[in-house]
C-alpha positions in Angstrom: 26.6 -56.8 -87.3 27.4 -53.3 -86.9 29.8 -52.7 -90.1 27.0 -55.0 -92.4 24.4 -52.6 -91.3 26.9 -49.5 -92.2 27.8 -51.2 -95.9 23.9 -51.3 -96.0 23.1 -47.7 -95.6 26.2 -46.5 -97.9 26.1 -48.6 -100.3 22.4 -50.2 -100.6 19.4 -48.8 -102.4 15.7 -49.4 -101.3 14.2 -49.6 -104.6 10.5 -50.0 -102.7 9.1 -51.6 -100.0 10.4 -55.0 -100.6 13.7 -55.0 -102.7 17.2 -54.1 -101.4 19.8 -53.6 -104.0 23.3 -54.5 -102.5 25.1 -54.9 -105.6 28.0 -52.6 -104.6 29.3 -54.9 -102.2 27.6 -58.4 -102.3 26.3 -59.5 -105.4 27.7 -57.8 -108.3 30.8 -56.1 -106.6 32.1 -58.0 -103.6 34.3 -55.8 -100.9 36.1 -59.2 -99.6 36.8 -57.2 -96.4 33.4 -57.1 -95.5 33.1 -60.5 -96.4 36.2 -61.7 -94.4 34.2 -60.0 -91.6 30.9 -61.6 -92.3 32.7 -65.2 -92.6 34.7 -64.3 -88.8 31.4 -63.0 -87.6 29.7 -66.2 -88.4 33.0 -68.7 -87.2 32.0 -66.7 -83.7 28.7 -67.3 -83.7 29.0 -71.4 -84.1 31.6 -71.6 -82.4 30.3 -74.5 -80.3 29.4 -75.8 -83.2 30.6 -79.0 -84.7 30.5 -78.3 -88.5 32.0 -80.5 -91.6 31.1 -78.4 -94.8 29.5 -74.9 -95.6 26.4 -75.2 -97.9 25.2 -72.0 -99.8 22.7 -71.7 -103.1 24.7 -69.9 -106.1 25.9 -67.2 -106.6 25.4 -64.2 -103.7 26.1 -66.4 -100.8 29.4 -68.2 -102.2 31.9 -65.0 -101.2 30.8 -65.2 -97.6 30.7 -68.8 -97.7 34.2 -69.5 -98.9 35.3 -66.7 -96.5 33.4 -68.6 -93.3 34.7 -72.0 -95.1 38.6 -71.0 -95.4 38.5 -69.7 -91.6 37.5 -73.2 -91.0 38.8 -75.4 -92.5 35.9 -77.2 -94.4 34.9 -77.4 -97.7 32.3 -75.4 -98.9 29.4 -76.9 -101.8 27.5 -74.5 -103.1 23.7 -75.6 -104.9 23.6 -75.0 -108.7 20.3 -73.2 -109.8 20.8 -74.3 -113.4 21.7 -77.4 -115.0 25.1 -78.1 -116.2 26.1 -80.4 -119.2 28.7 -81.6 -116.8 26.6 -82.7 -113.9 25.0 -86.6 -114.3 21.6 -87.1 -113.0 23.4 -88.4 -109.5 22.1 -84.9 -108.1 19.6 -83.6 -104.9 17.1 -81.5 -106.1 14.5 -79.0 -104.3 12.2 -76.7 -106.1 12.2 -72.8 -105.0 10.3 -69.8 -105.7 12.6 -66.9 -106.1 11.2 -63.4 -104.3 13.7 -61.5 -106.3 12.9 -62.8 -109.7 9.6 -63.7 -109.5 10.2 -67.0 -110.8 11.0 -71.1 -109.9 13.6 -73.6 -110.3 15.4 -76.5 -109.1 18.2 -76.2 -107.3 20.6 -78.9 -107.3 23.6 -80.6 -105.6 25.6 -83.5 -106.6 25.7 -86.6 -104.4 29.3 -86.9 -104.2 29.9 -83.7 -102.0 27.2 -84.1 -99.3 26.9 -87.4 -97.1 25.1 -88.7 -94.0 27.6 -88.2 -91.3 28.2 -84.2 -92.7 27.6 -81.6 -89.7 26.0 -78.7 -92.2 26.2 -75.1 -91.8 23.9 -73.3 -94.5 24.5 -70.1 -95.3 22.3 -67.3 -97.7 22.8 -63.8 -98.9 19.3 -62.9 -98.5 15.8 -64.3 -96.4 12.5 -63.2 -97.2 10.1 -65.4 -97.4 12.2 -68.8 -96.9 12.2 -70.5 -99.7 15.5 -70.4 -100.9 16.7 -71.8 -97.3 14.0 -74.1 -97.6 15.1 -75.8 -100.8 18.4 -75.7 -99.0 17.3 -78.0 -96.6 15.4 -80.1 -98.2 18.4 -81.3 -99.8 20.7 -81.4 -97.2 17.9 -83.4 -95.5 18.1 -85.9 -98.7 21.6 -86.5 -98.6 21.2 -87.7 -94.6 23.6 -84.8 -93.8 22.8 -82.3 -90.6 21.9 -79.0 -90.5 23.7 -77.3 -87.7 23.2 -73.8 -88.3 21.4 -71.6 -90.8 23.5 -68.3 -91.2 21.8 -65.1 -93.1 23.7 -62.3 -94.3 20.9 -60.0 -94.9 17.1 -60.8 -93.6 13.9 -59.1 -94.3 12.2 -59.7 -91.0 9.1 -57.8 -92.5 8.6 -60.7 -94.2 7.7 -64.3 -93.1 11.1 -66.4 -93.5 12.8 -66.5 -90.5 9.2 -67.9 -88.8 8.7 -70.5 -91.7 12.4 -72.0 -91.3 12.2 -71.7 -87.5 8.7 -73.7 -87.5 10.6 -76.2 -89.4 12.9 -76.4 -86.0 16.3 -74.7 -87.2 17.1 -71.4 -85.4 18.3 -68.5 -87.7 21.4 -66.2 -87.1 20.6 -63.4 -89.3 24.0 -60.7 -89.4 21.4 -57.5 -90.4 18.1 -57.8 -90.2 15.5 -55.3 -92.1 12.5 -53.9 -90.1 11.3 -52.3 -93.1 12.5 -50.6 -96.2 10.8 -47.8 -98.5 12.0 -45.8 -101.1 15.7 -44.8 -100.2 14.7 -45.8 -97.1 16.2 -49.1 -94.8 15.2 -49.4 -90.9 17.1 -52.4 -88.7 15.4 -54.1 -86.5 16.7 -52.9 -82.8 18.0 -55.8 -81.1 
């Protein structure tokens, strides 16, 4: 997506060969223009999809996921990364290993807002090596819901996500996807 990629060289820093910082527009600031666009950009690509409810993993992917949700008219849940005092033990759970922080934890999603006859669409800020998509799954697999699309905002296809979740048999619609990055440097992947 041509105005993604754009935000991406204005705005986003490559801090080194495997972190992009794009907190000026997606994960500390959010420009809601460019995520109106990501959410209409994704609506056209499942089009001829039947979908029920927008699934994301807090916090970066719940702007372009309420965006994509609103324009149709579906709820969207979003997985908690940390344990609430409000949430009962009537909860999904996956374990993930996050890239970014270099750490893991359990994601998880109460019972009540994901159910067996739920066409899923799960969307992420960010792939690298899977595993945040993964855990996503995994519990959307648990509740007897469908995955009918996995949507990407940003992918690193230097690294080995995309073939991980694809082995798994779910295609990926990645909106930008990263050949490589080095110091203050991003290449896209020519498509």
């Amino acid at each position: 997506m041509k105005r993604l990629e754009e935000c991406i060289v204005k705005y986003g820093k490559a801090l080194n060969k495997d972190v992009l910082k794009v907190d000026a527009f997606l994960n500390h600031q959010i420009d809601p223009d460019l995520m109106m666009k990501l959410g209409k950009d994704f609506v056209e690509h499942f089009k001829d999809t039947p979908i029920t409810k927008v699934v994301t993993i807090e916090t970066s992917g719940i702007a372009p996921s309420v965006m994509l949700g609103y324009l149709l008219h579906v709820p969207v849940v979003f997985m908690k990364k940390s344990k609430s005092k409000i949430v009962d033990d009537n909860v999904y759970t996956a374990n993930i290993h996050s890239f970014t922080k270099g750490i893991d934890y359990e994601i998880t999603c109460s019972k009540d807002y994901l159910a067996k006859d739920d066409q899923v669409l799960f969307i992420d800020d960010f792939m690298a090596n899977g595993e945040a998509c993964i855990g996503g799954i995994k519990i959307i697999e648990q509740s007897g819901a469908s995955v009918a699309g996995i949507g990407i905002v940003i992918e690193k296809a230097f690294q080995p996500g995309r073939k991980k979740v694809e082995a798994l048999g779910y295609p990926v619609y990645s909106q930008a996807r990263i050949a490589s990055l080095d110091k203050d440097m991003i290449t896209f992947v020519e498509e």
